[in-house]
FIGU-237682 format. One line per 3 residues: their letters; for each residue x, y, z negated of N, C-alpha, C. Coordinates in steps of 0.2 Angstrom, whole numbers. Layout:
N
a> X/Y/Z/X/Y/Z/X/Y/Z; ... $
***
This chain:
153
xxx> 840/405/-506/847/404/-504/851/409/-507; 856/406/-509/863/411/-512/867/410/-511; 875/412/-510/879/410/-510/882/403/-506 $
xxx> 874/403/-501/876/399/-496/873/390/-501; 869/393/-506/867/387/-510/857/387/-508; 855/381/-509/847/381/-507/845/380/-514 $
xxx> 841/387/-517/838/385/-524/831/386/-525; 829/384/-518/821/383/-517/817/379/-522; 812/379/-525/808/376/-532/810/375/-538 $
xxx> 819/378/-538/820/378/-545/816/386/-550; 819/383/-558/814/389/-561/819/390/-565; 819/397/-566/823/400/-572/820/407/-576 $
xxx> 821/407/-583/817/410/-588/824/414/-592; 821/418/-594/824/424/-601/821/424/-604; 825/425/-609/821/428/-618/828/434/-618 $
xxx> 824/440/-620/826/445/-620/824/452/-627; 830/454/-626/827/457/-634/830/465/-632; 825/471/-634/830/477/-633/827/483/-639 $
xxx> 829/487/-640/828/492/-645/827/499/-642; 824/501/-642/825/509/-639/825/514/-646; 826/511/-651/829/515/-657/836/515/-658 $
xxx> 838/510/-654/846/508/-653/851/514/-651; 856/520/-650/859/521/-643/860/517/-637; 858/519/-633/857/514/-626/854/508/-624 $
xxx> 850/509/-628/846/504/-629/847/496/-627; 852/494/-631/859/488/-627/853/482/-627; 854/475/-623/850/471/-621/855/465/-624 $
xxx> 849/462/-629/852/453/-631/847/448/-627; 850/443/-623/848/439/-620/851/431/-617; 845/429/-617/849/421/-616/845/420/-607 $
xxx> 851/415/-605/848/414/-598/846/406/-597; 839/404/-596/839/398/-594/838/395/-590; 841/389/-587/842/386/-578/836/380/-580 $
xxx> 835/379/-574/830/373/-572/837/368/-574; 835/360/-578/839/355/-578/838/353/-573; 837/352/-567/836/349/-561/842/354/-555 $
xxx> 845/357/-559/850/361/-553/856/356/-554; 859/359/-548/866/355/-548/871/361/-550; 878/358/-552/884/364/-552/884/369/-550 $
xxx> 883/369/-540/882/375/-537/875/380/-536; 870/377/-540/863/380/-539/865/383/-546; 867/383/-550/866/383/-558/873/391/-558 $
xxx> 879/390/-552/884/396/-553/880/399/-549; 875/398/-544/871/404/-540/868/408/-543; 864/402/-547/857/405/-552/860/411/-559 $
xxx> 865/409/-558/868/414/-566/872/420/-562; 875/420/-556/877/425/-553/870/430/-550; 865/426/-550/860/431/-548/856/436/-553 $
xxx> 857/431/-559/853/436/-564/858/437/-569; 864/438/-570/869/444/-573/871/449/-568; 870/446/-561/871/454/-558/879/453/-556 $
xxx> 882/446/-555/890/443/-553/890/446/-545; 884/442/-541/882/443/-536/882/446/-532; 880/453/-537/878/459/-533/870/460/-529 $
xxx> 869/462/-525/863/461/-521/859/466/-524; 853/466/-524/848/471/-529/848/470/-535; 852/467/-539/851/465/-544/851/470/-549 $
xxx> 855/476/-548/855/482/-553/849/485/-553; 844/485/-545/838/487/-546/832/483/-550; 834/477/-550/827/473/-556/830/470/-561 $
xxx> 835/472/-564/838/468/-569/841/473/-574; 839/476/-579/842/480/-585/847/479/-588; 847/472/-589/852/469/-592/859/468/-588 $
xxx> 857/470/-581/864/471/-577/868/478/-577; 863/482/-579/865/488/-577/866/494/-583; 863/490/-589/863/493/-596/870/489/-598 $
xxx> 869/491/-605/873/488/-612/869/480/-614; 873/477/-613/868/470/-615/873/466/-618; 872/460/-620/875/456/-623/873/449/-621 $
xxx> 874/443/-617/872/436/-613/874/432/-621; 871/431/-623/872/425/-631/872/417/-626; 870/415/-622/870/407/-619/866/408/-613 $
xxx> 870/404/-608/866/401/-604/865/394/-602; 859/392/-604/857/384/-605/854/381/-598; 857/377/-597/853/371/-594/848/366/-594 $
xxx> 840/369/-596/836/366/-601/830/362/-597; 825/358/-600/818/358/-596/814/363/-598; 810/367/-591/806/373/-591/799/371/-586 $
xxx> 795/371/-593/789/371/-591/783/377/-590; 782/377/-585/777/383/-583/772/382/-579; 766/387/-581/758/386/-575/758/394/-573 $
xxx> 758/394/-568/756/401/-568/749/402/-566; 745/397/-569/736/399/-568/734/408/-569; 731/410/-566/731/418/-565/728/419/-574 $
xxx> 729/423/-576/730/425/-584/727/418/-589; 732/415/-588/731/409/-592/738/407/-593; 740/412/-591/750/409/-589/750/407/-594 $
xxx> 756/398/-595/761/399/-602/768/396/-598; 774/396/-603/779/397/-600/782/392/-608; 784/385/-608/788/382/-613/795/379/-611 $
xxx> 798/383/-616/807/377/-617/809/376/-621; 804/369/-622/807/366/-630/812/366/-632; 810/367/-640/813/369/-645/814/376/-645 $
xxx> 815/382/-641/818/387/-640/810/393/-638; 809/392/-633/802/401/-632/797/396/-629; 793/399/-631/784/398/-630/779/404/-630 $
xxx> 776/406/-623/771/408/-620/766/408/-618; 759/411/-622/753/408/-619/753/415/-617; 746/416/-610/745/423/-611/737/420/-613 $
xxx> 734/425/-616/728/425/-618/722/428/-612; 725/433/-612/718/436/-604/722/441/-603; 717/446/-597/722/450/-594/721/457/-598 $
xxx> 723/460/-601/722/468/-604/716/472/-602; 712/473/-607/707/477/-604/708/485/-607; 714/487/-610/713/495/-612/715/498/-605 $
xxx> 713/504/-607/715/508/-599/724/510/-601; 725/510/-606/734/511/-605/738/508/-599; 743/508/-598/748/505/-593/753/502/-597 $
xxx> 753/497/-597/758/493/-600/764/494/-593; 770/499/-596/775/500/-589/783/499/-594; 786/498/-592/796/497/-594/801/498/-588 $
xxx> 805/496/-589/811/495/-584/811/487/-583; 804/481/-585/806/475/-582/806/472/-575; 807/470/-573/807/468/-564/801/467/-563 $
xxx> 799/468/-557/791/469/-557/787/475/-557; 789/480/-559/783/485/-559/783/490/-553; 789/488/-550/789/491/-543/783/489/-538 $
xxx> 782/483/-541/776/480/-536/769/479/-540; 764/477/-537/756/476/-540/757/471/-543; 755/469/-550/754/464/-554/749/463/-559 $
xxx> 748/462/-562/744/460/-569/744/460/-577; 742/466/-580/744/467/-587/742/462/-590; 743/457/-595/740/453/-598/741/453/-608 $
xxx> 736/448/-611/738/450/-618/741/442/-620; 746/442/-624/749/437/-625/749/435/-630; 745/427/-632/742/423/-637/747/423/-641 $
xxx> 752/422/-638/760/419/-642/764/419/-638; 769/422/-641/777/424/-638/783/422/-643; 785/417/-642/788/414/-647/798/413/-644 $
xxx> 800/414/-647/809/414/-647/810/410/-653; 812/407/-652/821/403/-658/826/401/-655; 831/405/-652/836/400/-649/844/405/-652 $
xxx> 845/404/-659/851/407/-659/851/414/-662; 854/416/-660/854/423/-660/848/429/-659; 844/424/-656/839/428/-654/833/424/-658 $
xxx> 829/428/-660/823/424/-664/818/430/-665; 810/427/-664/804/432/-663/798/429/-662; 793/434/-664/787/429/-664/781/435/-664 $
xxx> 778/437/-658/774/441/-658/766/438/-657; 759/440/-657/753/438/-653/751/446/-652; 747/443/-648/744/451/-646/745/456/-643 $
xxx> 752/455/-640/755/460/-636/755/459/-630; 756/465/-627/754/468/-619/759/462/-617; 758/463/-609/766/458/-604/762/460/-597 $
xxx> 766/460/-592/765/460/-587/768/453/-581; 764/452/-579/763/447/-573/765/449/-565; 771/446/-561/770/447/-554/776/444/-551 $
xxx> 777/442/-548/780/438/-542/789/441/-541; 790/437/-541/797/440/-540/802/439/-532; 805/445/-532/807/443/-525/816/446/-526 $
xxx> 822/442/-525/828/446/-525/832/444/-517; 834/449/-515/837/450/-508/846/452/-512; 848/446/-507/858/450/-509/861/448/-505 $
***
C-alpha cells in the first residue's frame, strides 16, 4: 500500500547503468511497471522508486540519492520466477536475465544496491541482457545478488 493505493502482486523491474570512473558516479536508468497496474498504482509505483514519495527510499535506492538520469518509465509485460538460484527476469524486447547458479568464490559480491543490508544470495549470471534505448548491454558471467525487498514510507 502507498499513497493510500493497493499494489499487492504487482512487479516492477530496472535496468540500471553506473560508472565509478565517472565523478559521482551518476546513474542511467529505465523504470518498469507491471502492465496490469492502473493509473493510480503506476503514479505510486514510480513515486516509490524515484524517491517522489519519500519514505526510505534514499536508504535503498542510489539512484534517489545520487546524480542519476530516468531515460523512460514503461508500462510493459514483466516476466519473472524467482526459483532459488535459477532466477530469470524477461521484458520483451528490452532486458533478459538468467542466473546460472549461486557464486561459489569466497569474494563478496557488495555495492550500494538495495538488498545488502539484509541476508541474500550471490549468484552468477548466464545473461544479463539490456536494449532499451539509451541504455544497451550484454554481460555473462558476472556476479548479482539476490534478496527480498521490503520498502516502508
Amino acid at each position: 500500500m502507498a499513497a493510500g493505493t493497493d499494489l499487492g502482486g504487482l512487479t516492477v523491474a530496472l535496468a540500471i547503468c553506473y560508472d565509478d570512473d565517472e565523478p559521482g558516479s551518476p546513474w542511467t536508468w529505465i523504470l518498469y511497471l507491471d502492465e496490469r497496474s492502473n493509473v493510480e498504482q503506476q503514479a505510486a509505483l514510480e513515486g516509490i522508486f524515484t524517491g517522489q514519495l519519500g519514505g526510505d527510499a534514499e536508504t535503498h535506492f542510489p539512484w534517489a540519492w545520487k546524480t542519476s538520469e530516468l531515460l523512460a518509465v514503461r508500462r510493459v509485460a514483466i516476466e519473472v520466477d524467482h526459483a532459488q538460484r535459477r532466477q530469470w527476469l524477461r521484458i520483451r524486447d528490452h532486458v533478459t536475465v538468467r542466473i546460472q547458479d549461486r557464486y561459489s568464490g569466497d569474494e563478496r559480491v557488495t555495492c550500494v544496491i538495495s538488498g545488502h543490508d539484509r541476508g541474500g544470495e550471490e549468484l552468477v549470471a548466464e545473461e544479463l541482457r539490456v536494449d532499451d534505448g539509451g541504455l544497451s548491454f550484454d554481460y555473462s558471467g558476472t556476479c548479482g545478488y539476490a534478496v527480498t525487498f521490503d520498502y516502508s514510507g
